[in-house]
N, CA, C and O atoms as a MOPAC input file, in Angstrom:
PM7 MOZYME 1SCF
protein

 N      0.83400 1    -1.19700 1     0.00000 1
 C      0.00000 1     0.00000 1     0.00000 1
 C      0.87500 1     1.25600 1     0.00000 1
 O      0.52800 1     2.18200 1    -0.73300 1
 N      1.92400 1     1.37200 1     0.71500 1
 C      3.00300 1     2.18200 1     0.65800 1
 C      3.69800 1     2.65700 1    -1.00200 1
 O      4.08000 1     3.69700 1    -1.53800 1
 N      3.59300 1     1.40800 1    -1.31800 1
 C      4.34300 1     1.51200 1    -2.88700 1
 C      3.02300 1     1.96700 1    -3.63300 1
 O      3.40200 1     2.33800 1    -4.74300 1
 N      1.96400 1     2.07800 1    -3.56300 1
 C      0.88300 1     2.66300 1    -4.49500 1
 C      0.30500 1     3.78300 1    -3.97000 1
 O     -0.62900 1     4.47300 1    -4.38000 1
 N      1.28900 1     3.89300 1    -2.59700 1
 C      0.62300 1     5.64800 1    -2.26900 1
 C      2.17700 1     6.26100 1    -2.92200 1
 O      2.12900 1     7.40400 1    -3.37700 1
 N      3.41700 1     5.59000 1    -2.96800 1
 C      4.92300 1     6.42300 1    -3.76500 1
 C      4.22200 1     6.33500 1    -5.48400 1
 O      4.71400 1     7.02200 1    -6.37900 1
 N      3.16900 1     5.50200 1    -5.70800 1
 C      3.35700 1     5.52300 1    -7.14300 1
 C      2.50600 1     7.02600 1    -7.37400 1
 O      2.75600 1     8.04100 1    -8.02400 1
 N      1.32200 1     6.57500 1    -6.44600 1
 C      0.63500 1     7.52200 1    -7.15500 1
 C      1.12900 1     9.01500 1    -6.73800 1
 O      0.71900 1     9.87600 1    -7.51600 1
 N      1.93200 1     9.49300 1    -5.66000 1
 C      2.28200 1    11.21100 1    -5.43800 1
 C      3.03900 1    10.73200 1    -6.27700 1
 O      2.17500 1    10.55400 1    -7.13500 1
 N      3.94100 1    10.37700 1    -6.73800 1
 C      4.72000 1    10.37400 1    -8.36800 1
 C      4.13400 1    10.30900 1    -9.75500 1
 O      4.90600 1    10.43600 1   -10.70600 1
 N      2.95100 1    10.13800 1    -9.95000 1
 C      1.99100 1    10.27700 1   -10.62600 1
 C      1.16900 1    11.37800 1   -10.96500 1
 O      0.76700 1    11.72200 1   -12.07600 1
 N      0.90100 1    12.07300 1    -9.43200 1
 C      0.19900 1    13.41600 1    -9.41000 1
 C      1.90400 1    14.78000 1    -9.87900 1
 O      1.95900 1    15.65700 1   -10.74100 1
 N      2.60200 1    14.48900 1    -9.20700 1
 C      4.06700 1    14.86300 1    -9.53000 1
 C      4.62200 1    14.97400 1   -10.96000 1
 O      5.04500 1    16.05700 1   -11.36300 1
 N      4.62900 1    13.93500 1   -11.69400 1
 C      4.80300 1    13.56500 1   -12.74600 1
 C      3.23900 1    14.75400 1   -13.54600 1
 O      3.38200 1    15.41100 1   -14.57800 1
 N      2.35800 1    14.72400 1   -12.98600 1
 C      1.07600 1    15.45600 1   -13.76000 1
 C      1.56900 1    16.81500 1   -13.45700 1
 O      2.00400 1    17.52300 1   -14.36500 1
 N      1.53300 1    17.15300 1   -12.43600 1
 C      2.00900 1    18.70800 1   -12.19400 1
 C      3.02000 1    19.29000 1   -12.99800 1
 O      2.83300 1    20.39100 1   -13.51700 1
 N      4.44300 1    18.43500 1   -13.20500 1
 C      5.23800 1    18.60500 1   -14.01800 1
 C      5.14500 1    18.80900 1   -15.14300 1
 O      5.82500 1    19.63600 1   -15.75000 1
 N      4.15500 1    17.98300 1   -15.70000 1
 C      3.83500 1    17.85400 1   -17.62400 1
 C      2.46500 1    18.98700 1   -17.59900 1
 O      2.06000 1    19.42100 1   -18.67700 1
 N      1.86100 1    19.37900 1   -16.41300 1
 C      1.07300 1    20.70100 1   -17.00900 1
 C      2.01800 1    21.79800 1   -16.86300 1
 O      1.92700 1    22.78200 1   -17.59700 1
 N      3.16500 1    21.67800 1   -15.72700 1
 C      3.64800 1    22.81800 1   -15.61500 1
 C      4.56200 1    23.12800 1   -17.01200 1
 O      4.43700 1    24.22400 1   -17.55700 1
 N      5.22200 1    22.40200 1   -17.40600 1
 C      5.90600 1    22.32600 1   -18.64900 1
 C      5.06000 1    23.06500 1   -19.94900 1
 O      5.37000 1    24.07100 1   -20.58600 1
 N      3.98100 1    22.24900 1   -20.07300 1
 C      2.69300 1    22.95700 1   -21.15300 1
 C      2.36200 1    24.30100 1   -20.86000 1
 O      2.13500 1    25.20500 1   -21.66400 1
 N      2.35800 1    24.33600 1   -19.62700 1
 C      1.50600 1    25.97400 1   -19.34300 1
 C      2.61700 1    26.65500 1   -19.75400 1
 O      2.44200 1    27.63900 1   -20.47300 1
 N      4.05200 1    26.23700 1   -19.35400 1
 C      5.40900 1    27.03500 1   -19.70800 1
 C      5.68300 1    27.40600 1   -21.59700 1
 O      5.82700 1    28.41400 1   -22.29000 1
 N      5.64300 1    26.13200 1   -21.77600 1
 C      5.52700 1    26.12300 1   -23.55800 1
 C      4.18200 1    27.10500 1   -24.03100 1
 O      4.38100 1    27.88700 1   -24.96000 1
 N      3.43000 1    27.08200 1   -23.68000 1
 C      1.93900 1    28.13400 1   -24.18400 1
 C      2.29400 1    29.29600 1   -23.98700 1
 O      2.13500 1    30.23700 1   -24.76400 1
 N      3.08500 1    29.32900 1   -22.34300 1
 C      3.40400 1    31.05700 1   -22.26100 1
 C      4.84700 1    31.45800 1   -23.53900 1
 O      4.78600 1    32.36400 1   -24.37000 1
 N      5.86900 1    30.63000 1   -23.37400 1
 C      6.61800 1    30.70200 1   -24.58200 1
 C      5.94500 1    31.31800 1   -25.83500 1
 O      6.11000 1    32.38100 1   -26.43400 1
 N      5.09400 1    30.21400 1   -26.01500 1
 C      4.99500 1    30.08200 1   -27.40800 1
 C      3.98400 1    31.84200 1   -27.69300 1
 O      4.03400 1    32.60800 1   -28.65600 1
 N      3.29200 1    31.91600 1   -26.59300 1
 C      2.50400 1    33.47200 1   -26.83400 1
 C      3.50300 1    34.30400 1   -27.05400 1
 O      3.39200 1    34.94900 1   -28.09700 1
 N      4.65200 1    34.54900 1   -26.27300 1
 C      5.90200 1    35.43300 1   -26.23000 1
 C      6.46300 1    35.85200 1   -27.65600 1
 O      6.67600 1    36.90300 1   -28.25900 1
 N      6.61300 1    34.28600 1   -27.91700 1
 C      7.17000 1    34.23500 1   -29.51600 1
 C      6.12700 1    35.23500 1   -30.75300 1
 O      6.31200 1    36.29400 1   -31.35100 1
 N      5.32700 1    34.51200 1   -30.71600 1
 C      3.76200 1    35.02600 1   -31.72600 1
 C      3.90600 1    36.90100 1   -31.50300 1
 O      3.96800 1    37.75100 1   -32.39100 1
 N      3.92500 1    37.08800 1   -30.05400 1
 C      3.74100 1    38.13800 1   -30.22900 1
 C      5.21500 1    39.36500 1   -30.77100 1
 O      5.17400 1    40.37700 1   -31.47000 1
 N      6.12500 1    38.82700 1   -30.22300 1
 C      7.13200 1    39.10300 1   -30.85800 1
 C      7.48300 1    39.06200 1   -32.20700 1
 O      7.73000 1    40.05200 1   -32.89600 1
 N      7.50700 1    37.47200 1   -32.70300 1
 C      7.06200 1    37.43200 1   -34.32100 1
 C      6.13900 1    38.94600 1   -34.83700 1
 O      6.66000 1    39.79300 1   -35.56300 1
 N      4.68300 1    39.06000 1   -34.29200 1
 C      3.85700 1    40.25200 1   -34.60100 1
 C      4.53500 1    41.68700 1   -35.09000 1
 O      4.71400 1    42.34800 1   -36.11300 1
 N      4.87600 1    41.72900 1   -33.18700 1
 C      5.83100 1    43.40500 1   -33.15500 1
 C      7.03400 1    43.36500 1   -34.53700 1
 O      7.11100 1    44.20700 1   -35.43200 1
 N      7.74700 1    42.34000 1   -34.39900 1
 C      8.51000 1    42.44400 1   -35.95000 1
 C      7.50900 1    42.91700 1   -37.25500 1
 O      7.80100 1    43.86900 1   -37.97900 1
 N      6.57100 1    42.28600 1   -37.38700 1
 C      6.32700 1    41.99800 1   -38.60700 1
 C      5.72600 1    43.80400 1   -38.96600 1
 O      5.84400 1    44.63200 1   -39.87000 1
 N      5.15900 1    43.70700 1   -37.81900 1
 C      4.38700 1    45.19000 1   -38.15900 1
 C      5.26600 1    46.42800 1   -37.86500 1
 O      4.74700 1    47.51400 1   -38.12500 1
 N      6.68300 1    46.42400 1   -37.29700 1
 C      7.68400 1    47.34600 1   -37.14900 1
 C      8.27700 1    46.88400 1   -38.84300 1
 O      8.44500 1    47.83100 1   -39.61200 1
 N      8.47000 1    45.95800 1   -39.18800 1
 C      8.79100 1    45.90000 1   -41.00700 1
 C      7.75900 1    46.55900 1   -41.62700 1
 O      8.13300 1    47.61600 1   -42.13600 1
 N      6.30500 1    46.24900 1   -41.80000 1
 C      5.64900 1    46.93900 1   -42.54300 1
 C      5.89400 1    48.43000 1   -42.17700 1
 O      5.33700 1    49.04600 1   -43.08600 1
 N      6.31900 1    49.12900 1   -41.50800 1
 C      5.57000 1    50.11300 1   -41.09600 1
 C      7.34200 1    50.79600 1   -41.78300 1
 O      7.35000 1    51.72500 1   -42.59100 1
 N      8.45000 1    50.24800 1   -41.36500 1
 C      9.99700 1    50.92700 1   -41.78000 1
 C      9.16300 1    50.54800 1   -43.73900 1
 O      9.35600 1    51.41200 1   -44.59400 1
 N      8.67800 1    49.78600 1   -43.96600 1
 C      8.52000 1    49.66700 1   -45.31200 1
 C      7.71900 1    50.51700 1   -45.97200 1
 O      8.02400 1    50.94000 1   -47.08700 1
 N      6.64500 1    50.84400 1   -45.36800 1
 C      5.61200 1    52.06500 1   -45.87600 1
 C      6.27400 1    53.29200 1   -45.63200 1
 O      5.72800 1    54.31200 1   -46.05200 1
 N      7.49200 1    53.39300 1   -44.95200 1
 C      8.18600 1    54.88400 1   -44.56900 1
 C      8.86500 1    55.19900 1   -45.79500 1
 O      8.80800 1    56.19800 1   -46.51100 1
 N      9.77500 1    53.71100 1   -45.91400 1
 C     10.81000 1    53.84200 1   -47.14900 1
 C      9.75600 1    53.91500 1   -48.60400 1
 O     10.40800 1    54.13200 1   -49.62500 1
 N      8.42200 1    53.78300 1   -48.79500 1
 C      7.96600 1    53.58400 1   -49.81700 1
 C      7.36000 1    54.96800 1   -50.38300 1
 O      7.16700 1    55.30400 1   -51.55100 1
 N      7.07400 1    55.80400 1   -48.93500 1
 C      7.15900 1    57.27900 1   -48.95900 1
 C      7.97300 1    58.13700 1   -49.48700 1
 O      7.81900 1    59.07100 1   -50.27300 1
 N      9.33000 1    57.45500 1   -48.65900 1
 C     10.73300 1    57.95000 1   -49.10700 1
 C     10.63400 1    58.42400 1   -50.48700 1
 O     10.32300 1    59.53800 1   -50.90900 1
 N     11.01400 1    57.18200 1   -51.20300 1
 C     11.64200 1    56.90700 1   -52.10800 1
 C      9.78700 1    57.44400 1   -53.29900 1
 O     10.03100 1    57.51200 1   -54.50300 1
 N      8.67300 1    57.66400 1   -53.01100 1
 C      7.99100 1    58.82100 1   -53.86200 1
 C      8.17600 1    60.02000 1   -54.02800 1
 O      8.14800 1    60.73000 1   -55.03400 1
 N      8.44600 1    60.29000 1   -52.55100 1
 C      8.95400 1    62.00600 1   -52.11800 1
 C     10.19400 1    62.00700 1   -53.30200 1
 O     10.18600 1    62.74200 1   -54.28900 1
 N     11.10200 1    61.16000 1   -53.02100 1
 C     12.35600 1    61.17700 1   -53.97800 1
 C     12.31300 1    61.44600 1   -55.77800 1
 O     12.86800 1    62.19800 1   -56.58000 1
 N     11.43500 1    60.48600 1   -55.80800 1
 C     10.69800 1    60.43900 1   -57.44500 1
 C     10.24900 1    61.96400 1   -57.81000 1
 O     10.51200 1    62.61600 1   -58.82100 1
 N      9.59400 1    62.26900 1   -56.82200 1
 C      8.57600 1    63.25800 1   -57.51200 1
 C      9.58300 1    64.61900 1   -57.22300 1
 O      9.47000 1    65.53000 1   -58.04400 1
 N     10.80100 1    64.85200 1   -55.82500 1
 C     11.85000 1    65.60300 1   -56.52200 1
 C     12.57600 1    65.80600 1   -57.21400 1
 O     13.14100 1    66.88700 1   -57.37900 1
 N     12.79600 1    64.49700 1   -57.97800 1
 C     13.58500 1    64.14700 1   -59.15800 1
 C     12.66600 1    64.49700 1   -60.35300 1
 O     13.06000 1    65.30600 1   -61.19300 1
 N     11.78600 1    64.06900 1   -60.42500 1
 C     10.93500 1    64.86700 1   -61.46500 1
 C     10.99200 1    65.88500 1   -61.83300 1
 O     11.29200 1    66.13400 1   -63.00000 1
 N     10.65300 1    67.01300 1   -60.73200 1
 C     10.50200 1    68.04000 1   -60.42300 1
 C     12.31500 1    68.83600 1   -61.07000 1
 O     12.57300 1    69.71700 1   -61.88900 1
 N     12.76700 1    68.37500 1   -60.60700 1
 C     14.18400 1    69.02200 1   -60.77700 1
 C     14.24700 1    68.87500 1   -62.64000 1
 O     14.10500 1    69.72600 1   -63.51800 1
 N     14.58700 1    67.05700 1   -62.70900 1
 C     14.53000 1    67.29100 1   -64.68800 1
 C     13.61600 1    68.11900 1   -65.41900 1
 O     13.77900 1    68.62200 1   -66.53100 1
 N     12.04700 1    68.23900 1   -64.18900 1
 C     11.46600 1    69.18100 1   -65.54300 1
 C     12.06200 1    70.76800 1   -65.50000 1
 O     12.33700 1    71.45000 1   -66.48700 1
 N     12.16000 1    71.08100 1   -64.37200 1
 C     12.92500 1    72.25500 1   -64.23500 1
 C     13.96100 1    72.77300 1   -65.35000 1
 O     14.00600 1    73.73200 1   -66.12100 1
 N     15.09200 1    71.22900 1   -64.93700 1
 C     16.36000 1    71.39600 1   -65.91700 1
 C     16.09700 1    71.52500 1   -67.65600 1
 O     16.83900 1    72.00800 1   -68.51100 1
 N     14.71400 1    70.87800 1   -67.79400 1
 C     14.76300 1    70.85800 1   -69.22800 1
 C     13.86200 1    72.21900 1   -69.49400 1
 O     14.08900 1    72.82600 1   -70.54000 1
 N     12.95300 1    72.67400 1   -68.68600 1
 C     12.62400 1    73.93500 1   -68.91700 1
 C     14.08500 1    75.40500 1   -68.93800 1
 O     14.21500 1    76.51900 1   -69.44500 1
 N     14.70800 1    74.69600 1   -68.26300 1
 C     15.96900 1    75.98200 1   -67.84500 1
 C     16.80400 1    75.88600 1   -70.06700 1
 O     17.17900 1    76.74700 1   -70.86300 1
 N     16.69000 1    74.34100 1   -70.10900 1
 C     17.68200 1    74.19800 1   -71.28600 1
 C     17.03500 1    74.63200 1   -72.52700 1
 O     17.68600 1    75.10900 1   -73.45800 1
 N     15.14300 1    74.39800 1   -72.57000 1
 C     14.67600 1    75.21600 1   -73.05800 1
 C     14.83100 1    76.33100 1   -73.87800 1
 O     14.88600 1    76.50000 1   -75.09600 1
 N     14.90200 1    77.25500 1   -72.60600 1
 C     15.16200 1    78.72500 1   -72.18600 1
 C     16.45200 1    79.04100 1   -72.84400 1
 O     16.63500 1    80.04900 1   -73.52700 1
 N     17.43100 1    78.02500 1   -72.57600 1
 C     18.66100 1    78.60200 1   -72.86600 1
 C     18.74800 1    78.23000 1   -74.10400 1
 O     19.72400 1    78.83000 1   -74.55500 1
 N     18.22000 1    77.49000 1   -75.02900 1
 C     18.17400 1    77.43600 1   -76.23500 1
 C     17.30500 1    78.70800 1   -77.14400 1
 O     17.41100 1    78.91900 1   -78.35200 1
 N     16.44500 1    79.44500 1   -76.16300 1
 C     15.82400 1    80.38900 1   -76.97100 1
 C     16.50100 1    81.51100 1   -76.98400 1
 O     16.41100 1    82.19100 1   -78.00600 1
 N     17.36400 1    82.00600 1   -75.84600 1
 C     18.27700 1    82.88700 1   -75.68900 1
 C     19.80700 1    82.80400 1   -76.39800 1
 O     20.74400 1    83.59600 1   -76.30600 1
 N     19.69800 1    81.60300 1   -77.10200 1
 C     20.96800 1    81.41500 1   -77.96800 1
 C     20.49100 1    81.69900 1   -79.32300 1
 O     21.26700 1    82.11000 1   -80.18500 1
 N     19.14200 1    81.48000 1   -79.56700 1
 C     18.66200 1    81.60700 1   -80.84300 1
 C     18.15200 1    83.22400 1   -80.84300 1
 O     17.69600 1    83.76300 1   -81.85100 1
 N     18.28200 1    83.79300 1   -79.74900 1
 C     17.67500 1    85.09000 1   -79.82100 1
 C     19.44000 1    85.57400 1   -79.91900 1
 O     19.43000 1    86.80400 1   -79.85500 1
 N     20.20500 1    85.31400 1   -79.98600 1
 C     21.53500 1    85.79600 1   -80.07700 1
 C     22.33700 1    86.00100 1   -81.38400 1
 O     23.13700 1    86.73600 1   -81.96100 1
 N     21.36400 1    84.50900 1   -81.50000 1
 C     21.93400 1    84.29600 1   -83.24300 1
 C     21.14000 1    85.23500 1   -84.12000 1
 O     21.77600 1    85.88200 1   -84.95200 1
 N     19.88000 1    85.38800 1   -84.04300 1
 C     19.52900 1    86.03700 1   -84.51900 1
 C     19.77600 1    87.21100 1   -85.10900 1
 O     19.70100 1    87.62400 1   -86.26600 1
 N     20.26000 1    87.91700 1   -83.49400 1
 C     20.42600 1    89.42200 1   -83.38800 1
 C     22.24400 1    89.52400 1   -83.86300 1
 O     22.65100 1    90.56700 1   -84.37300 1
 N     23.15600 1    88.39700 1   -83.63500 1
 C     24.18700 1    88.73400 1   -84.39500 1
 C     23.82400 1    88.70200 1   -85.85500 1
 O     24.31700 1    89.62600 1   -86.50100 1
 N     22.98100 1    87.74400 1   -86.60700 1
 C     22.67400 1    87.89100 1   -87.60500 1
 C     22.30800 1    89.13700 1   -88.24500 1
 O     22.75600 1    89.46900 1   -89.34300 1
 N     21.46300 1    89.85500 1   -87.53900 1
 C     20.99900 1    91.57600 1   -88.18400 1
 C     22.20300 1    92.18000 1   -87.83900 1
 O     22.32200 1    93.05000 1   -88.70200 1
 N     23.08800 1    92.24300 1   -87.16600 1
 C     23.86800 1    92.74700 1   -86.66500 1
 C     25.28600 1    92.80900 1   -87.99400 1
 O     26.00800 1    93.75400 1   -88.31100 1
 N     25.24500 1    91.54900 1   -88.45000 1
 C     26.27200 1    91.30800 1   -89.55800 1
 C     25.68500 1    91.77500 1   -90.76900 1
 O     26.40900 1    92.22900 1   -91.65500 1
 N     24.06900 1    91.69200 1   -90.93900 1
 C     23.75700 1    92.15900 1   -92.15700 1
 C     23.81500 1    93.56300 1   -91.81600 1
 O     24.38000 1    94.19500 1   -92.70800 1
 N     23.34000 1    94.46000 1   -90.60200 1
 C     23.83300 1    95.54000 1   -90.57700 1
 C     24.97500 1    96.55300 1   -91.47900 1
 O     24.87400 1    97.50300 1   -92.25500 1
 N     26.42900 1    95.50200 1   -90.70100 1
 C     27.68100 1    96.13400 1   -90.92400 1
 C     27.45700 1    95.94800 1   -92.51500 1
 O     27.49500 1    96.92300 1   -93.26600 1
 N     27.21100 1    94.57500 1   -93.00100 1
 C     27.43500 1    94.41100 1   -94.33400 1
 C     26.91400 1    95.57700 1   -94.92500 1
 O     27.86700 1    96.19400 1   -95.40000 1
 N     25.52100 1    96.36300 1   -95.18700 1
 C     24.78600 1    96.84500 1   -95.73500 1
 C     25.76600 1    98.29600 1   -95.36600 1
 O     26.20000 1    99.03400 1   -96.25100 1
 N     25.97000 1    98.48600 1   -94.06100 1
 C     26.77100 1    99.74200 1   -93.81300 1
 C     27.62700 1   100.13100 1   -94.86900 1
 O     27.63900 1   101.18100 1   -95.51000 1
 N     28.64100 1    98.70100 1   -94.98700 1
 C     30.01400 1    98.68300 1   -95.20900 1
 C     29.65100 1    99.21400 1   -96.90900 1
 O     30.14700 1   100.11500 1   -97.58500 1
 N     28.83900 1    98.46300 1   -97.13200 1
 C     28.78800 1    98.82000 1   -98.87500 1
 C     28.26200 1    99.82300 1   -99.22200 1
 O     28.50900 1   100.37300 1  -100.29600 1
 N     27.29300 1   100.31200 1   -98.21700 1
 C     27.32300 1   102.20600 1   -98.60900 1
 C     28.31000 1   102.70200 1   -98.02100 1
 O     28.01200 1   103.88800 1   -98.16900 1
 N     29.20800 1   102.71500 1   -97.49500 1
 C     30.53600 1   103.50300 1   -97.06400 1
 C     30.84700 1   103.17300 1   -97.89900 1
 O     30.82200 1   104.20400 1   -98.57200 1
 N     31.35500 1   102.05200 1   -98.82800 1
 C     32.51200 1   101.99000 1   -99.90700 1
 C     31.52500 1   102.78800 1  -101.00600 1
 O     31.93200 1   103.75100 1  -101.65600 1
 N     30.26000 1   102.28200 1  -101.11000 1
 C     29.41900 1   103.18700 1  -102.44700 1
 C     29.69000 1   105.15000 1  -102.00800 1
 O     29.78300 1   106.02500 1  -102.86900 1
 N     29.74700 1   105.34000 1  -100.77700 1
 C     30.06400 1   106.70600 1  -100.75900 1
 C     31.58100 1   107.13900 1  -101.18200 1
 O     31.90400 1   108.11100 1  -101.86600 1
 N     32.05400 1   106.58300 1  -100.84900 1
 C     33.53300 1   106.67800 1  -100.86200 1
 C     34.08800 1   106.55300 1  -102.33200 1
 O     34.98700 1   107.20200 1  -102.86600 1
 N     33.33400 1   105.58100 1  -102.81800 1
 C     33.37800 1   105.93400 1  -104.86000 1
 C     33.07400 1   106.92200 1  -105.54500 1
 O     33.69500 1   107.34900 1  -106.51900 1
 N     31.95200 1   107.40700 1  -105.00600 1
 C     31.02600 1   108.75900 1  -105.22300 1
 C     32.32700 1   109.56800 1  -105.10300 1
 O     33.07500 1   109.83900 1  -106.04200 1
 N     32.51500 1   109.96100 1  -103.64200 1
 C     33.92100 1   111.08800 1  -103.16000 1
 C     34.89000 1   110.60600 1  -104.43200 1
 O     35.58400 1   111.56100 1  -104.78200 1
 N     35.02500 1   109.96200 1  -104.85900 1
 C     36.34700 1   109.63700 1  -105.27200 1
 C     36.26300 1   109.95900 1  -106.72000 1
 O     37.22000 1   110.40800 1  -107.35000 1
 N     35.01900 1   109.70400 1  -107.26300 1
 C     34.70700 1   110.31900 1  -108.78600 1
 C     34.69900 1   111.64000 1  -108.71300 1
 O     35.36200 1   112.26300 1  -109.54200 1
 N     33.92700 1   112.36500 1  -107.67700 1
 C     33.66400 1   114.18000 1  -107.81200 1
 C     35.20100 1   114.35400 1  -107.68600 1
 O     35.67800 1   115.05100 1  -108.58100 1
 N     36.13900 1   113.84100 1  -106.71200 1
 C     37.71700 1   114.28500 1  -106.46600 1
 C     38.72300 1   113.98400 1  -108.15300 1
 O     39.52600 1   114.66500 1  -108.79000 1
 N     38.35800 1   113.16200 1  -108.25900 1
 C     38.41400 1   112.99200 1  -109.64900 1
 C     38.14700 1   113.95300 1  -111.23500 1
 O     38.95200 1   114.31400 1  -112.09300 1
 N     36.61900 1   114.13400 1  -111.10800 1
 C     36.31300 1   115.58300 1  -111.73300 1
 C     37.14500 1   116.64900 1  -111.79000 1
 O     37.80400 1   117.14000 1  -112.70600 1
 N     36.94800 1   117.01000 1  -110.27200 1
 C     37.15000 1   118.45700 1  -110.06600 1
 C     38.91300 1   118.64200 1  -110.60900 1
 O     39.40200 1   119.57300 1  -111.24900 1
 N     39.58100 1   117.39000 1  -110.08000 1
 C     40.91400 1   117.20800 1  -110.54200 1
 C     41.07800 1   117.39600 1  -112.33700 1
 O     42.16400 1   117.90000 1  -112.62300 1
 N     40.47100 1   117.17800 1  -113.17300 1
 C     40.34400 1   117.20600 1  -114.33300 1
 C     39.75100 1   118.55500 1  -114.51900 1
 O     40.41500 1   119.07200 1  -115.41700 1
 N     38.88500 1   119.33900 1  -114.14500 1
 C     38.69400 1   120.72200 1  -114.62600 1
 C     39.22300 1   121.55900 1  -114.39700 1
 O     39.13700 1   122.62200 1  -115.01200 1
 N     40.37300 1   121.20500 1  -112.85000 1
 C     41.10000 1   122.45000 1  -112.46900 1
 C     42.41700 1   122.07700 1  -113.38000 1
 O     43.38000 1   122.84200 1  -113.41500 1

C-alpha cells in the first residue's frame, strides 16, 4: 500500500510537471507570436516609410529634370535670340560697309572731276 501511495504522489508529480511544462511552452509560445507580430508590423511600417521615401524622392527628381529641361529650353531660346540678333547685326555692318565703300566711290569720282577741270 506504501508503494501505491509512492506511485501515485509520483503520478500526481509527474502530472504537475507535464502541465507545468505545457503551461510554460503556451506562455513561450505566446511570447514568440507576439514578438514574431511586433517584428512583422515594425517591417511593414519601416517599409511604408521607405515607400514614402523613395515617392517624395521620385517626384523631386521629377521636379528638378522638368525644371532642368525647362531651364535648357530657355537657354536654347536665348541662344537663338543671339543668333539672330548677331545675324541683323552682320547684315547691318554688311549693308553699312557697302554704302561707305558706295560713298567713298562717289567722293572719289567728284575728287576725280574736279581734278580734271582744275
Amino acid at each position: 500500500s506504501e508503494r501505491v501511495e509512492e506511485n501515485q504522489a509520483e503520478g500526481v508529480m509527474e502530472e504537475r510537471l507535464a502541465m507545468m511544462i505545457i503551461s510554460k511552452s503556451q506562455e513561450i509560445n505566446q511570447r514568440f507570436n507576439r514578438i514574431k507580430e511586433d517584428q512583422k508590423q515594425s517591417l511593414e511600417k519601416e517599409a511604408k516609410e521607405g515607400e514614402e521615401l523613395l515617392k517624395k524622392f521620385k517626384n523631386v527628381k521629377e521636379s528638378l529634370e522638368l525644371k532642368r529641361s525647362h531651364e535648357i529650353e530657355d537657354d536654347r531660346k536665348w541662344e537663338d535670340q543671339i543668333q539672330n540678333m548677331k545675324s541683323e547685326f552682320n547684315r547691318a555692318i554688311h549693308q553699312l560697309t557697302t554704302e561707305i565703300k558706295s560713298l567713298s566711290d562717289i567722293l572719289e569720282a567728284r575728287k576725280n572731276d574736279q581734278q580734271q577741270h582744275t
